[in-house]
C-alpha positions in Angstrom: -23.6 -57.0 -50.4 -21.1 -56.0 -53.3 -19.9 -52.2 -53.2 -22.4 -49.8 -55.1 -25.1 -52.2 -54.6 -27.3 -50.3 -51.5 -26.7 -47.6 -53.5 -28.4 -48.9 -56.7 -31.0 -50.8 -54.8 -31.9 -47.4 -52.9 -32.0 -45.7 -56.5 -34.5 -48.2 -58.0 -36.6 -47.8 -54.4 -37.2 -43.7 -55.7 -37.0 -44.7 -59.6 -39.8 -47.0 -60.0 -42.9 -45.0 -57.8 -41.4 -41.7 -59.9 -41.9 -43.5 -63.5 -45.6 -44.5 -62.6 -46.3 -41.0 -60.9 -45.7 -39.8 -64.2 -47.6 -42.3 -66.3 -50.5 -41.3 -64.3 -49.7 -37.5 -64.5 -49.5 -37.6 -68.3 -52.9 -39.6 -68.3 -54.3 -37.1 -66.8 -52.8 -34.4 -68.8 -53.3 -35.8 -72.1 -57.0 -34.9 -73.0 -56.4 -31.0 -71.5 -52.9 -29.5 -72.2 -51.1 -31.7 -75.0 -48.0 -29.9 -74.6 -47.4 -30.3 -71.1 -48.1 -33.9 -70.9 -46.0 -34.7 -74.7 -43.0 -33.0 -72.1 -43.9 -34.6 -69.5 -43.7 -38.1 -71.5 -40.6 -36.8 -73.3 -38.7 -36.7 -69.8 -40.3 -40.1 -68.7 -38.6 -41.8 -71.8 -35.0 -40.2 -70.7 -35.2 -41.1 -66.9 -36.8 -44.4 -68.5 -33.7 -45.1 -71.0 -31.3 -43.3 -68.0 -32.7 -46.2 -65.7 -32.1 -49.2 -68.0 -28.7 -47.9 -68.5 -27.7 -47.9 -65.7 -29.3 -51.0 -64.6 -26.9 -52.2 -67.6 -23.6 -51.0 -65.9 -24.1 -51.7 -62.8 -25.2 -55.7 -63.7 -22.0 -55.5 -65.7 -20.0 -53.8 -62.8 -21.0 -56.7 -60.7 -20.6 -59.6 -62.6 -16.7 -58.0 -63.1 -16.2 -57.7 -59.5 -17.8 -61.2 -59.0 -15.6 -62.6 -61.9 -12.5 -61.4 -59.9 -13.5 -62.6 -56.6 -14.3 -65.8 -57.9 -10.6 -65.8 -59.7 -9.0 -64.3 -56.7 -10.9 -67.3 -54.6 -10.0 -70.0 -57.1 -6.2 -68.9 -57.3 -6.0 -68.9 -53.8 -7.4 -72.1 -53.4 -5.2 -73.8 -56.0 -2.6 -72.5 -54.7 -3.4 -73.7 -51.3 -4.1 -77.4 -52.7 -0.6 -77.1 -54.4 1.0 -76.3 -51.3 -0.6 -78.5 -48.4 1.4 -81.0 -46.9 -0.6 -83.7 -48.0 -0.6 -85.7 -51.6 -3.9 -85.2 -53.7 -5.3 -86.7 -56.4 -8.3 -86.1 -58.5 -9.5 -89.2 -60.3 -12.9 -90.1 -62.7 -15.3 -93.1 -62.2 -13.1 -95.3 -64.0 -9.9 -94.6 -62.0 -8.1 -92.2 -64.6 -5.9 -89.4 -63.5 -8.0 -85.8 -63.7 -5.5 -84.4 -61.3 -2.5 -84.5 -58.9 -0.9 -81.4 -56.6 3.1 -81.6 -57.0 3.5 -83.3 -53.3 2.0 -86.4 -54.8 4.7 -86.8 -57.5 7.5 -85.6 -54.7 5.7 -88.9 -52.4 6.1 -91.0 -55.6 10.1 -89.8 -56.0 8.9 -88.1 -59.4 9.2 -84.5 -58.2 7.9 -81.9 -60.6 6.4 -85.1 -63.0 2.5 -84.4 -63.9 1.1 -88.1 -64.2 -1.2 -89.6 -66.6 -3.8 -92.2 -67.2 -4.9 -94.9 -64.4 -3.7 -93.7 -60.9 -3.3 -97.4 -60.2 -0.7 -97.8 -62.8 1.1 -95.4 -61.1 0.4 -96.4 -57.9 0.0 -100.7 -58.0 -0.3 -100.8 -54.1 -3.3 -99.1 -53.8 -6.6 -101.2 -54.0 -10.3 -100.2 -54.6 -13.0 -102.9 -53.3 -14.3 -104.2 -56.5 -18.0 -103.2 -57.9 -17.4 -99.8 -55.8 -16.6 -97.4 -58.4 -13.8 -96.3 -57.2 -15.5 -95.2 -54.6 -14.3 -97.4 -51.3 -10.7 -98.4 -50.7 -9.3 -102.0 -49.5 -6.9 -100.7 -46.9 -6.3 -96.8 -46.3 -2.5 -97.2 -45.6 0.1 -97.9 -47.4 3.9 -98.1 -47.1 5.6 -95.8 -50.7 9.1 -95.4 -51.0 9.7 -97.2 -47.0 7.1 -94.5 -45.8 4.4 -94.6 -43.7 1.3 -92.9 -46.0 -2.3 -92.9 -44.9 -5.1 -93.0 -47.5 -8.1 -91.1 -47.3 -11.0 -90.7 -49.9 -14.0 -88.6 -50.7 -16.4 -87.6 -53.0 -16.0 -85.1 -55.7 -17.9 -82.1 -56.6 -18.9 -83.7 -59.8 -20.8 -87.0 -59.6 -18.1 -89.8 -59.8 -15.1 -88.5 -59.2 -13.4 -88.9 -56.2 -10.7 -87.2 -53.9 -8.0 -89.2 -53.0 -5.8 -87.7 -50.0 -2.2 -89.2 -49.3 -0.9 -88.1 -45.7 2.7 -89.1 -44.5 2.5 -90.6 -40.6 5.9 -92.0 -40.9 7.3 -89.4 -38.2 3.8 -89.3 -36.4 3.7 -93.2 -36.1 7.7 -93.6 -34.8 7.6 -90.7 -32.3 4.5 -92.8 -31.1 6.0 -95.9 -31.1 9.1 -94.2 -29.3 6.4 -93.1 -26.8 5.2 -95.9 -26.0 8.1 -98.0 -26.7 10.4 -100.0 -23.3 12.0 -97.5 -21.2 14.7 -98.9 -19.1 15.5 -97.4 -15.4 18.5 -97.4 -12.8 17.5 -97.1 -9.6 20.2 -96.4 -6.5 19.6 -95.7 -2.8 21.8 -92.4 -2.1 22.9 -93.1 1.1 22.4 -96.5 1.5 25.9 -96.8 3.7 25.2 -94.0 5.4 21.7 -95.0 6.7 22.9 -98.8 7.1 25.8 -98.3 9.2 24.4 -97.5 12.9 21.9 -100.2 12.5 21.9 -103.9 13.7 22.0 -106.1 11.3 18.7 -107.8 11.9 17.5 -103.8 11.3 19.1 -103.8 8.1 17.2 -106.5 6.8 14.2 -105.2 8.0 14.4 -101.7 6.6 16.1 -103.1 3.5 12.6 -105.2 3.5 11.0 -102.1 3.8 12.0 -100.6 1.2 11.9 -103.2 -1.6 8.5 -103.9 -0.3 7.4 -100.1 -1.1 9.5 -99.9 -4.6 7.5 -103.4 -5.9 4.4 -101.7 -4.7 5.3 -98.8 -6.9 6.4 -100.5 -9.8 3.2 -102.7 -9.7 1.3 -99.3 -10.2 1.6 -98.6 -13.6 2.7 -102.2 -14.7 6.4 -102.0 -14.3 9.0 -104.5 -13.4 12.4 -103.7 -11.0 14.7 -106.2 -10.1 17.0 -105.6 -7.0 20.5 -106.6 -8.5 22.8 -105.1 -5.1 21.6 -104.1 -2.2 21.2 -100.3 -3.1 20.5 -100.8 -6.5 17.9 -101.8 -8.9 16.6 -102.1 -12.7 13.3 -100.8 -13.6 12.0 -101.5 -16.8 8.6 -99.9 -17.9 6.4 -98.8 -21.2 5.9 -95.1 -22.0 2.4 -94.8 -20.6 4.3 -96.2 -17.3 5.8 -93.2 -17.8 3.5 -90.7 -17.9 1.3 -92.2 -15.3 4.6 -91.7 -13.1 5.4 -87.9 -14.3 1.8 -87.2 -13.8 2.1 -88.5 -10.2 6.0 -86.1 -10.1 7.5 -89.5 -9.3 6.0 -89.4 -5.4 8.0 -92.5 -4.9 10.6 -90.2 -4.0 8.8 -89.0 -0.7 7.5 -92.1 -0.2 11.2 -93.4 0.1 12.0 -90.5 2.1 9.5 -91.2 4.6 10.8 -94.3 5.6 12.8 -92.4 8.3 15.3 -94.9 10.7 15.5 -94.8 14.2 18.8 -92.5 14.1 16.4 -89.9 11.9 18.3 -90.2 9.0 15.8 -90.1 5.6 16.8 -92.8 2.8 16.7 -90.8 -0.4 16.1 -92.0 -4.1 17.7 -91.4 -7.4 16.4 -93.1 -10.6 17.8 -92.5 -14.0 15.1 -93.2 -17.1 16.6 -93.6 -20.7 13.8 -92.8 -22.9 13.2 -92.5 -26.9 15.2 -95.1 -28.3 15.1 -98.3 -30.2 17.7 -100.1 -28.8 17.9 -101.6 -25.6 21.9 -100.7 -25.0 21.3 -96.9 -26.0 18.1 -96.7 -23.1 20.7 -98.6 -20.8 23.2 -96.0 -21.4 20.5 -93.0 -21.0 19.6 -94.7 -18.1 23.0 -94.8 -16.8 23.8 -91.4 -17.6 20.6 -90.0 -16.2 21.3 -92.0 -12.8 24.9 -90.3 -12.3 23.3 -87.1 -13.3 20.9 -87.4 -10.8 23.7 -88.3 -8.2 26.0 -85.4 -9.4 22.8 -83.0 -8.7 22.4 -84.4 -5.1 20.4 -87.6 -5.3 16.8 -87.9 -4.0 15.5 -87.2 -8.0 14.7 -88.6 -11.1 16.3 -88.1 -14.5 14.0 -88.7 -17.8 16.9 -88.6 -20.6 16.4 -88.7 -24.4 18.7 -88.4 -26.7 17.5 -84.5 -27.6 16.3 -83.7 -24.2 16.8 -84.1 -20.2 13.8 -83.6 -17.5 14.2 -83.4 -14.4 11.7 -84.5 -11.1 12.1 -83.7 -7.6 15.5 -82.4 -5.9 13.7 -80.9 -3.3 16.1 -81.8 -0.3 19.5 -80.4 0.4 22.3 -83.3 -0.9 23.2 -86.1 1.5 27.0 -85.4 2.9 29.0 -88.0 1.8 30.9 -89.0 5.0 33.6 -90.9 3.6 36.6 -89.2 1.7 37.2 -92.3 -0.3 36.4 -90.2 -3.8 38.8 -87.0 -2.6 41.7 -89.2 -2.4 40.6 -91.4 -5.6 40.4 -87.5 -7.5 43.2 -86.5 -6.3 45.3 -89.3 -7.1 43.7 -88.3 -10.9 44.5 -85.0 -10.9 48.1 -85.6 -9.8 48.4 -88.0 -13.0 47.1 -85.5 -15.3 49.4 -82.6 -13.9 52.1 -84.1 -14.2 51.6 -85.4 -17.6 50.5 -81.9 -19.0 53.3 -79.1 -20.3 51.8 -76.9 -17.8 48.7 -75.6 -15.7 46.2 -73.4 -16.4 43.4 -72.5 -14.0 40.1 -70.7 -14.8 37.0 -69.5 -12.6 33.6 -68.5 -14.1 32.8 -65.1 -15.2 33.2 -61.9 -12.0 34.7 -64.6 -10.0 33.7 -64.3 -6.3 35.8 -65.9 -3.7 34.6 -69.1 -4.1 36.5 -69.3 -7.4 39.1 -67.4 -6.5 40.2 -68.7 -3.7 40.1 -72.3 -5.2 41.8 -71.1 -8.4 44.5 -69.9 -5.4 44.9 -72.7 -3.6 45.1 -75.2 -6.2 47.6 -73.3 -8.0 49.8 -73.6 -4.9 49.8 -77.4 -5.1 50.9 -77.5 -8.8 53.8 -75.0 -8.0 54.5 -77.4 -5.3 54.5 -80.1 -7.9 57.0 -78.5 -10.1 54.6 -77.5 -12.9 53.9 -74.1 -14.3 50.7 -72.6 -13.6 48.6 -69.4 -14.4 45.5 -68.4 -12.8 42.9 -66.5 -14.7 40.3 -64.4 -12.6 37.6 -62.3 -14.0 38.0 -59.4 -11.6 35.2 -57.8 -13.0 32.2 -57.2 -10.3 34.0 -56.4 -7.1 34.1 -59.2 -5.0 37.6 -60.1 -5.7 38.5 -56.4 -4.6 39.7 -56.6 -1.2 41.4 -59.5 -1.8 43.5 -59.1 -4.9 45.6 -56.2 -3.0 46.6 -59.1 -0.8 47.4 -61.5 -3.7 49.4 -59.5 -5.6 51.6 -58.0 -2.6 52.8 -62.1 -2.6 55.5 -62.7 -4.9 55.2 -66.5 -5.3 50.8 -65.4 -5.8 51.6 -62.2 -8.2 53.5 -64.4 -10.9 50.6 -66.8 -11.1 48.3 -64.0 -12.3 47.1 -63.6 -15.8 44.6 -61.5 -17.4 42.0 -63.0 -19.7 43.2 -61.1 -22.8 46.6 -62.9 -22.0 45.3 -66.2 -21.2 45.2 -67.6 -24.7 48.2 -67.1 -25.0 49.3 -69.7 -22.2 46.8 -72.9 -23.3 47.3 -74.7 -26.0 47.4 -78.7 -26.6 49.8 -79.8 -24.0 47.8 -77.6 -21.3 45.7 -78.8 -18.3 42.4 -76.6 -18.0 40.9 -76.9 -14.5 37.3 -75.0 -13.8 36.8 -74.3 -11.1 33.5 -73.0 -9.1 30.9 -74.1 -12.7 30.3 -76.7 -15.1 28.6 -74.4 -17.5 30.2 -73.1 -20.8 28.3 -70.1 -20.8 29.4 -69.1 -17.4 33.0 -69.0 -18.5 34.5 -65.6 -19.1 36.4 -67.3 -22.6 35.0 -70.0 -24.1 37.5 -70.7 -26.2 40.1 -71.8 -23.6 38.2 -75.1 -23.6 38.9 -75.8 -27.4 42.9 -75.0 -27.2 43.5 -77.3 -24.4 44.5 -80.9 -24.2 42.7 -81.7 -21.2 40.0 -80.3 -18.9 38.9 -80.8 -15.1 36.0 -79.3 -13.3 36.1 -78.8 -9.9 32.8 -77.7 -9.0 30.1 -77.9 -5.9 26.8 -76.6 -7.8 24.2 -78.9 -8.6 24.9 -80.1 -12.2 22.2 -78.9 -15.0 21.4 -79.5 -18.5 24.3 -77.4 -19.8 27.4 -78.8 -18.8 31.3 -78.6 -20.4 31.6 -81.4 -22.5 34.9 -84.0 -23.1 36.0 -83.6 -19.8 39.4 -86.2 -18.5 38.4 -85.5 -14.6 35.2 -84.3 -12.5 34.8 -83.4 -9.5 31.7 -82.4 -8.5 29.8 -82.5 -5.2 26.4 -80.9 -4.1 26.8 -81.8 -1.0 29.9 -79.7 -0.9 29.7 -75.6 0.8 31.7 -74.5 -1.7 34.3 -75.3 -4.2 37.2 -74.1 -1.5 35.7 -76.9 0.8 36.4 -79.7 -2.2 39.7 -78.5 -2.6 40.9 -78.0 0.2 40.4 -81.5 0.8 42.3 -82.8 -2.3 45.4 -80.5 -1.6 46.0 -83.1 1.6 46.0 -85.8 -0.9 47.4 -83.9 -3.8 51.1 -83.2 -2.0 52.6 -84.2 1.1 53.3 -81.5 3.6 52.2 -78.7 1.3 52.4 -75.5 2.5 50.2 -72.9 1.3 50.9 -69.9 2.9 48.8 -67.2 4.8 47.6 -65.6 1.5 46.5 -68.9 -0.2 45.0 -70.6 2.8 42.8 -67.1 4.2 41.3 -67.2 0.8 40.1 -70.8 1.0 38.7 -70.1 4.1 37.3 -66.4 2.9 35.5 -68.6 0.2 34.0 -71.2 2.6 32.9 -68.2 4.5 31.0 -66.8 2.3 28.9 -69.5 0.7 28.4 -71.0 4.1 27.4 -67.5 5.4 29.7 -67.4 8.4 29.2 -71.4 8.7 25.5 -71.1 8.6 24.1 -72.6 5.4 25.0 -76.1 3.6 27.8 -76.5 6.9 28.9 -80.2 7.2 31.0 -82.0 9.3 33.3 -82.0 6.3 32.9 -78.0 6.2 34.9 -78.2 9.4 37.1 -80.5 9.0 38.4 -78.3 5.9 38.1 -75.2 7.6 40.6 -77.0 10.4 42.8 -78.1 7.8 43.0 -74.3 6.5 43.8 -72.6 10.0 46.6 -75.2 10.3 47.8 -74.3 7.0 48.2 -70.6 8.0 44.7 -69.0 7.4 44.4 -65.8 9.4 40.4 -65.1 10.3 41.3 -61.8 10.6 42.6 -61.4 7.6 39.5 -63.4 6.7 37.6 -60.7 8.3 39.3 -57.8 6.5 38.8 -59.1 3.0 34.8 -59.7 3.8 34.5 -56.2 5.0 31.8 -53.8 3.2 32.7 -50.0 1.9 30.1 -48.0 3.3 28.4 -47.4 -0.8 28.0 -51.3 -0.8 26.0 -50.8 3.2 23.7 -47.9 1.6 23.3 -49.7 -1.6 22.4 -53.1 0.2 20.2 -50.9 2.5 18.0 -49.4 -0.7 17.8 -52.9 -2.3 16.0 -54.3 1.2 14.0 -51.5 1.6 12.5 -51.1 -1.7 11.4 -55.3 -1.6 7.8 -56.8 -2.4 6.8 -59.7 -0.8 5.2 -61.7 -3.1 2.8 -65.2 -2.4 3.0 -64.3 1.3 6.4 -65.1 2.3 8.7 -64.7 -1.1 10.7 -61.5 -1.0 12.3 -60.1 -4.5 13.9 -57.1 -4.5 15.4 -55.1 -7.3 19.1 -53.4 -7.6 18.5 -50.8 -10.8 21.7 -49.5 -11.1 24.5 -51.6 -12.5 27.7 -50.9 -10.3 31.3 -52.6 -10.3 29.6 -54.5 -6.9 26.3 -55.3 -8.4 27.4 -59.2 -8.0 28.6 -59.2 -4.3 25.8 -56.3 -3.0 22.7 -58.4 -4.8 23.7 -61.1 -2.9 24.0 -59.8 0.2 20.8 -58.2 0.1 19.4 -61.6 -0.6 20.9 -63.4 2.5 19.5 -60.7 4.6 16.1 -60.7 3.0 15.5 -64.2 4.8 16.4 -62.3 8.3 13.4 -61.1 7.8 10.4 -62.4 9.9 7.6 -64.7 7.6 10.3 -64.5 4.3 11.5 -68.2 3.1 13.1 -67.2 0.2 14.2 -64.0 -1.5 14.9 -63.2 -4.7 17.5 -59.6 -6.1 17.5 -59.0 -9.8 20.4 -56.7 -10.9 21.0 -55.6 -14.5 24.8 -56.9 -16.3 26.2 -56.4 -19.3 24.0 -59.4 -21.4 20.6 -58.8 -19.6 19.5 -59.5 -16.3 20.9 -61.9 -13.2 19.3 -63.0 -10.1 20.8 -63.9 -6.6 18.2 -66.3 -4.7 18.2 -67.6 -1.1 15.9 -69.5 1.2 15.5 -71.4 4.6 14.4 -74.3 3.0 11.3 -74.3 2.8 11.3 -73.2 -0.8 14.1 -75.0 -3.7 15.3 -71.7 -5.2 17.4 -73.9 -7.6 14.1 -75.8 -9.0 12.8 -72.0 -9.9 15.5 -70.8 -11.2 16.2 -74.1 -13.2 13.2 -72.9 -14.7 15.4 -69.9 -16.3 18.5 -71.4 -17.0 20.3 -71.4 -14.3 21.0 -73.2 -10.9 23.0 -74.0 -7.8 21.4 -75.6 -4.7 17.9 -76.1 -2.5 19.0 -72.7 -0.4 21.5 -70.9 -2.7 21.3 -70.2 -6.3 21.6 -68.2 -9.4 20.8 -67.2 -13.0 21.3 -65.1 -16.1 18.4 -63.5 -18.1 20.4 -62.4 -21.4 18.3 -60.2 -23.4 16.0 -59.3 -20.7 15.1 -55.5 -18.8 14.7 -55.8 -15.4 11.3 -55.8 -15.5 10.6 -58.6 -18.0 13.0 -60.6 -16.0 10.5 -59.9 -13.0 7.4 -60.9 -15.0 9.3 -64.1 -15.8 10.6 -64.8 -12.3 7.0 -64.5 -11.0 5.8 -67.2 -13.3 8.8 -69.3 -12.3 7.7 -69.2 -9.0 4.2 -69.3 -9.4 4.5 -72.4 -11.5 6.9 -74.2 -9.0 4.4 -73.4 -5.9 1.5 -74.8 -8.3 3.4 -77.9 -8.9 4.1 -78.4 -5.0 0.8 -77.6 -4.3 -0.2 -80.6 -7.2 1.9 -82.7 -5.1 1.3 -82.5 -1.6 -2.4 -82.9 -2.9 -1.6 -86.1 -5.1 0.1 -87.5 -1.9 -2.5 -86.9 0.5 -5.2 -88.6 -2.0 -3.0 -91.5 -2.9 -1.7 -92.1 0.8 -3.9 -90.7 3.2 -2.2 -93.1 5.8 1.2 -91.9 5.6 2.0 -88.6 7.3 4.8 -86.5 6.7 6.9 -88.5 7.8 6.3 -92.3 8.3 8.9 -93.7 11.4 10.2 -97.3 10.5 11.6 -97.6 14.0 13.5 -101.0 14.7 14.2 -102.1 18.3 17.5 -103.8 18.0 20.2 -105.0 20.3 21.8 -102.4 22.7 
């Protein structure tokens, strides 16, 4: 009901019962007093006229107000037909033009023409079935100007005239196509030497056997083909709903591979690059191949899906296969050699509050290229602490101190003739100058992290191993390649071992064989564990600190601990992460999670036993690093928003294991955890 309508309703309700009160009054007044009822009558004609007056202006009040709605409604609706995203025409019984909005004409290549006459002399392609009146249409699509267009027609308001709607599906209709178009796959056996080697040969045939028997089996599931073209290596070729009947499985092939477990208990792991999205059949092979080595460079037992725009990621939830052979170390540093000695000099860069990981490889590397007659620089973001019991040590070294420059000085020392080596990341946004990458001539990464989305691009040398403790380990094995009786001194060699300490936690977590081989190679170089010691020792703020972050924890899902450090100090980095390894000390805790606040938002340190792939979470955030050891950067976030978001990281992570433990069990109710191919050979 308009405004001022109850109103006037309500007044007519009282006006009309009055009016004939007072007809009847002056009826009965007439014959006795004259007077009266001629008043009486006199004031019945004024609320009479009164009445029909206003009757008057409100009719006219609400035909104005209708008037304008009805404009308002009609200007909003042309202006929402002009606008759509769709062409539309208006056309007559006999076919003639009434009218168009201006994204017809734009479809047509006539933008801002108004047409005229028979839309079929405009438009030749389009075909009414004859006798219809205009009224049905041969074919509803049509291809205008080498675009896709679907045709669509209805009746008019007014009898024979129609609507004719012209929709462009030329996008729609390719990223369907690309959908559902081949996608080609590289599939390799991680440690197919590895798992080989102890094995007779008669049970190398038979778990090789094994294996292409389960991979045919999968591929036969959702109508794929894979040909085995080595004997760790396959092609896969499948359509896009292959595809998605494989991500909505999360690519179980994986720990159906893994299951397959040899008689020396070693698991045979997986990785499979997909190329996805593209037309032609060399750019999938090349997504493909990409995807595979990413896969690989992440630490195998995963799948890749890579488009040209995006990169997905499946599985990745076992700690990397060591690689037992040290073939690649000497192939890099043969490499590395090349390109130092080619470059004008040296320049070598950790990520952002370096921690003795990266400092200690930034150290030791920078030895070797003295040692090769080269200059070199070494640039350390000091910032955060854990470089500060160190650095004392550093600078009281002569041969160390010279090597030292600060970041506002390191432009100054790259340019194009300069070799770049990162150390300890492979992300951009990690570094603490960007920049550096754009002035030099060449660029290596030395890393140990499990490689993400965001990685430093046009790179002449990488080195990167997830199966690796630490970046220290890696290097330290190249510098016996690198230069023949190098020596690295006490300061130089403690720090590569402080840095293997410390991601291994005291040779706990992600130690290998190799681990201790490099740690050897180090005490024979001059590494002193006490001094070792002495640089990993805690002030007594850090111990109170650490002590307020553990005890102010929630456990969270039963057996996740995150705990929160509020403040930011100069030893946020080092004390967050402590207070994370010590969380999982902690009886029932698999994993534990410390936010801390920095500069750009909010970072988190995680750990775990295991059990629970802290890198897959916090992949979900941005950031990365390994099964039990990662790391990330919230920019822009408060502590507690990063919380919220970390909870629903976690929560969506445990949702998707639970999704697939429950897709194994119902599509392999056979298989247990873990399915022993044991093969009696030869003794």
């Amino acid at each position: 009901m308009l405004p001022g309508m109850k109103s006037r309703l309500s007044f007519w309700l009282l006006a009309i019962p009055a009016v004939a009160g007072a007809g009847v009054l002056i009826a009965i007044l007439a014959p006795v007093h004259r007077a009266i009822a001629g008043a009486v009558a006199a004031l019945l004609v004024g609320v009479l006229f009164f009445a029909v007056e206003s009757a008057y202006r409100w009719r006219r009040q609400a035909e104005t107000r209708l008037n304008h709605l009805q404009e308002q409604l009609e200007s909003s609706g042309a202006d929402l037909l002009a606008h759509l995203p769709l062409g539309l025409v208006y056309i007559d019984s006999n076919g003639a033009l009434l009218w168009h909005n201006p994204e017809f004409a734009r479809m047509l290549g006539r933008e801002g023409y108004r047409f005229k006459g028979k839309l079929r002399s405009h438009l030749p392609e389009l075909h009414f079935k004859k006798n219809s009146g205009f009224s049905e249409l041969v074919a509803s699509r049509l291809v205008i100007r080498d675009r896709q267009i679907k045709v669509s027609l209805r009746s008019g308001p007014e009898e024979g005239r129609r609507l004719l709607a012209f929709d462009d599906v030329t996008e729609y209709e390719q990223r369907a196509a690309r959908e559902e178009g081949p996608v080609i796959g590289l599939c390799i056996i991680d440690n197919f030497d590895e798992a080989m080697a102890p094995l007779e040969d008669e049970n190398k045939f038979a778990v090789a056997a094994e294996i292409d028997k389960l991979l045919n089996e999968w591929a036969l599931g959702f109508e794929g083909y894979i040909r085995k073209v080595s004997e760790d290596r396959y092609v896969l070729l499948m359509t896009g709903s292959g595809l998605r009947i494989c991500q909505a499985h999360n690519f179980d092939v994986l720990d159906r591979i893994r299951a397959i477990r040899l008689e020396n208990r070693i698991a045979i792991t997986l990785s499979i690059g997909l190329g996805v999205g593209e037309d032609s059949m060399a750019d999938l092979g090349r997504l493909a191949r990409n995807g595979v080595d990413l896969a690989m460079e992440r630490g195998g037992d995963q799948v890749v899906v890579k488009s040209a725009e995006r990169v997905y990621f499946y599985g990745g939830n076992t700690e990397a296969v060591e690689k037992r052979t040290r073939v690649r170390a000497r192939v890099v540093a043969k490499s590395l050699r090349a390109l130092i000695l080619g470059a004008d000099n040296v320049v070598i860069l950790g990520h952002e509050q370096a921690d003795l990981d990266a400092a200690g490889a930034a150290i030791g590397l920078s030895r070797a290229v003295a040692a090769l007659d080269k200059p070199v620089s070494v640039v350390l973001d000091t910032r955060g602490g854990a470089l500060d019991r160190l650095m004392p040590y550093v600078q009281a070294s002569a041969e160390l101190d010279k090597t030292l420059v600060s970041l506002e000085e390191a432009p100054d020392f790259v340019n194009a003739g300069t070799l770049l080596v990162v150390v300890d990341t492979h992300k951009p946004s990690l570094l603490p100058d960007r920049s550096l990458l754009d002035r030099a001539g060449h660029v290596v990464i030395i890393d140990h992290h499990r490689r993400g989305e965001e990685f430093i691009e046009k790179t002449s040398l990488v080195y990167l191993e997830a199966y690796a403790s630490s970046t220290c380990e890696l290097v330290a094995e190249i510098l016996q390649y690198l230069k023949e009786d190098l020596e690295l001194g006490k300061i130089a060699a403690s720090a590569l071992l402080a840095g293997i300490t410390v991601d291994t936690k005291h040779f706990v977590f992600m130690t290998g064989a190799r681990t201790y081989e490099a740690a050897s190679y180090l005490r024979r170089s001059g590494a002193d564990p006490q001094l070792v010691q002495t640089i990993l020792r805690d002030p007594m703020e850090t111990v109170v600190r650490r002590a307020a972050i553990i005890g102010g924890a929630e456990v969270h899902f039963g057996h996740i601990a995150i705990g929160v450090q509020a403040e930011a100090t100069p030893c946020a980095t080092v004390i967050s992460a402590q207070a994370a390894d010590e969380l999982l000390e902690v009886e029932g805790i698999q994993a534990s999670f410390v936010l801390r606040p920095f500069p750009k938002g909010t970072a988190v340190s995680a750990r775990s036993q295991g059990e629970v792939n802290v890198h897959a979470i916090l992949e979900r955030l941005g950031g990365g690093g390994h099964l039990t050891i990662a790391g990330a950067q919230l920019a822009g976030l408060t502590l507690a928003e990063a919380k919220e978001k970390l909870l629903a990281a976690i929560g969506a992570y445990l949702d998707q294991q639970k999704e697939q433990k429950a897709l194994a069990e119902r599509d392999h109710p056979a298989e247990g955890a873990d399915t022993a191919v044991k093969r009696e050979g030869k003794r």
